[in-house]
N, C-alpha and C positions, 0 to 999 in steps of 0.2 A: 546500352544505357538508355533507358525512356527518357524521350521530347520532355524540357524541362518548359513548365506552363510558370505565366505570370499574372499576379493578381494584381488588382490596382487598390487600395483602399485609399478612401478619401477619410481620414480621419479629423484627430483633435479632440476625441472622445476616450474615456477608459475604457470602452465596450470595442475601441478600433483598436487601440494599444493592445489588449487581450485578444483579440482574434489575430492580429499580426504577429501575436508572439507562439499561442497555439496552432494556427494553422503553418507556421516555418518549422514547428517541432513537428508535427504529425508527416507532414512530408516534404522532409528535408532531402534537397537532393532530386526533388521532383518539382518545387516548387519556391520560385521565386517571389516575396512578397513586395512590394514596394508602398509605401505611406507617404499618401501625400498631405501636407500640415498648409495652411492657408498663410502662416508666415508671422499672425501678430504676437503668438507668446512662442518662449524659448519652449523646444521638442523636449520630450521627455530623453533623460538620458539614455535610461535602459528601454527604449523604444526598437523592438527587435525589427531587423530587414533592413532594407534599404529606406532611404527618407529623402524626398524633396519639398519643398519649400518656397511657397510662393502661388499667387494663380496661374491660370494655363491662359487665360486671357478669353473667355466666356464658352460658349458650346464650342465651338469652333475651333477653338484654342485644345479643349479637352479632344476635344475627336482625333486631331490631327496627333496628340501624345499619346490618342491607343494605337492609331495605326505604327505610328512611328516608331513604339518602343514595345510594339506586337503583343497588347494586353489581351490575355486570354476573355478573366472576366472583372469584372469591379464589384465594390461590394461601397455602400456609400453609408458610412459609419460617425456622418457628421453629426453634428450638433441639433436637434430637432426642431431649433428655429432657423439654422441655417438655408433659408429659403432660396437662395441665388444658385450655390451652388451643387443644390440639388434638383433645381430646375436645370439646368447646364448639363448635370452628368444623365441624366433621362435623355434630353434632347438629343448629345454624343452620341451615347449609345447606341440609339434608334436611328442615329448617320452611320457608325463605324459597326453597327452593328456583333459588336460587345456582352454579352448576358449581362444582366446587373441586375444586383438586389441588394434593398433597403435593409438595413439596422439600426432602430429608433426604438430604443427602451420603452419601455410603457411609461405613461404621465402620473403623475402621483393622484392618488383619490382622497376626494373628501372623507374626514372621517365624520361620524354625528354631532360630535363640539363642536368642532370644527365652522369659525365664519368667516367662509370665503364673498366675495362679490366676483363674480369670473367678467374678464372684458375680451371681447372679439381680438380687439387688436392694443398697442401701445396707445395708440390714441384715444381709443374705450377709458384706460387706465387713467389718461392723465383727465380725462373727464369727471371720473369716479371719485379720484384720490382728494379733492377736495374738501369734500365733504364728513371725510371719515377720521382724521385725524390731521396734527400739528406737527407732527413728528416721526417722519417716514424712515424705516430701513430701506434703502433702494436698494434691491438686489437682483439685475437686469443686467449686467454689463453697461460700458461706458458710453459703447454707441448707444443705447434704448435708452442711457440716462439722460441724452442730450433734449428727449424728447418732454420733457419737465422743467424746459427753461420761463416757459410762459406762466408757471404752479405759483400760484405769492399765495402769501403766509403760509408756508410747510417750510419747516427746516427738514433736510436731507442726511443724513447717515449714506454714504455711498459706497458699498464692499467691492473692489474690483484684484483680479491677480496679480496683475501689473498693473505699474502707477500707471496712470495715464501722460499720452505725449503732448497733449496741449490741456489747459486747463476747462473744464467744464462750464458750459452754461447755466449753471442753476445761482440761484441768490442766495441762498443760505447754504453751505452743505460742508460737511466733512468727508475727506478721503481716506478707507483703510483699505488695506491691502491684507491677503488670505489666500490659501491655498488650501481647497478641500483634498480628505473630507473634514467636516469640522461638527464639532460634538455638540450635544442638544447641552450640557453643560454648560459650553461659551457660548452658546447663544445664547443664553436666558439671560449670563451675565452680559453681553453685550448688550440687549433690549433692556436688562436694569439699569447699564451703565448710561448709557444715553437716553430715557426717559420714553424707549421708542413706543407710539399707540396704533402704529398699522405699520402693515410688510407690505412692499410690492413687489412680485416675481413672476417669473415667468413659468410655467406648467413645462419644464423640463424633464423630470422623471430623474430617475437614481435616488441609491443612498446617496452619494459624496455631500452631497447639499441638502438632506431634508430632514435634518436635524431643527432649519430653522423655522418648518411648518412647524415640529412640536413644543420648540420653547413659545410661539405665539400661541400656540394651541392654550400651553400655559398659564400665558399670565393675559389669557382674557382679549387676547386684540383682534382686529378682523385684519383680515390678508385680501388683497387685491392681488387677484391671480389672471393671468393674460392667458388666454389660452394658445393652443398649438395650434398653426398652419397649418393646414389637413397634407398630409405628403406627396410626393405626385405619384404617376400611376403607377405601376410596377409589382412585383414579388416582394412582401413586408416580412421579417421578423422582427420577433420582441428581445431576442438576446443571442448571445453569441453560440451555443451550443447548437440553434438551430442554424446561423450561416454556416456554421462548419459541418451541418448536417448536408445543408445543399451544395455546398463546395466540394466536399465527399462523391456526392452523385454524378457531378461531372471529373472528375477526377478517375 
């Protein structure tokens, strides 16, 4: 029987869900996957491998669950702003000495219509957002929304997956909840519905969510896009076909 290897994936993304689920098919029987989810939304059900839940408790924390639980390699498949704990799994690594590589979808691109105002960071954004319209779609997650508590006169449209656990700081706002992906259809009718004249989002990358660049595209509004944290250092791919390309190579 061949040494059965174990991967760690840091997920919470469809691009981790999909590697989890193809790389346990491809060598089943040789390879143990395990998904780690950060905790604050319910794991997908049919989420293939093993799954824990929760932080490891910072670099240190992470280092000590490769050694402990004998991770071959990791593959960090988070979220592209997830800046914390992708600084953390770099750091591990380079202690427990672990291979790891990056998978971070590409960022969506401008098209020629297209009126973006790009901001470095959330705080760029709330500096921006003023100026451009009354009536914002906020679509940044709950924590980035907290960051538009100081924003007066904008009413908020706020799209989150789960409700949130304490109520929001903003002055005007409504809360809907959604699960992508969600169709350039209902956005257009959402931005009709509530009278919205600018997006704010974050430069995420995927389909599941970029339906809502082309209904703004549509109906003429400018989008306030925050850009991406640059990633830390490491081996990058753009999708999963190539992590399963390098996973292969040591395998």
């Amino acid at each position: 029987m061949p040494e059965v290897k174990r991967l760690l994936i840091l997920g919470g993304t469809a691009e981790a869900a999909e590697l989890a689920r193809r790389a346990g098919e491809s060598w089943a029987g040789r390879l143990e996957v395990v998904t780690s989810l950060a905790g604050r939304l319910e794991p997908r059900r049919d989420l293939a491998g093993r799954v824990r839940r929760g932080g490891f408790g910072g670099a240190d924390g992470l280092a000590r669950f490769l050694d402990d639980q004998s991770i071959d390699w990791l593959v960090d498949a988070t979220h592209p702003f997830a800046e914390a704990i992708s600084a953390h799994a770099h750091a591990a690594c380079g202690t427990s000495g672990v291979p790891r590589l990056v998978l971070a979808r590409p960022p969506w691109r401008r098209a020629p219509e297209d009126d973006w105002r790009e901001a470095d960071d959330m705080a760029g954004a709330v500096r921006i957002l003023p100026g451009l319209g009354k009536r914002a779609f906020l679509s940044v997650g709950p924590g980035s929304a907290r960051a538009f508590s100081q924003v007066e006169g904008v009413w908020f449209l706020v799209r989150v997956i789960e409700p949130p656990r304490h109520p929001l700081p903003l002055d005007e706002h409504t809360v809907i909840t959604g699960h992508p992906p969600f169709t350039v259809y209902d956005e257009r009718l959402l931005i009709a519905e509530h009278r919205i004249d600018v997006l704010v989002t974050k430069n995420s990358g995927g389909v599941a969510t970029e339906a809502k660049l082309s209904a703004a595209r549509g109906a003429g509004i400018p989008v306030v896009m925050v850009k991406r944290p640059p990633p830390p250092p490491g081996h990058l791919v753009d999708n999963v076909e190539a992590a399963l390309e390098w996973l292969e190579s040591r395998l």
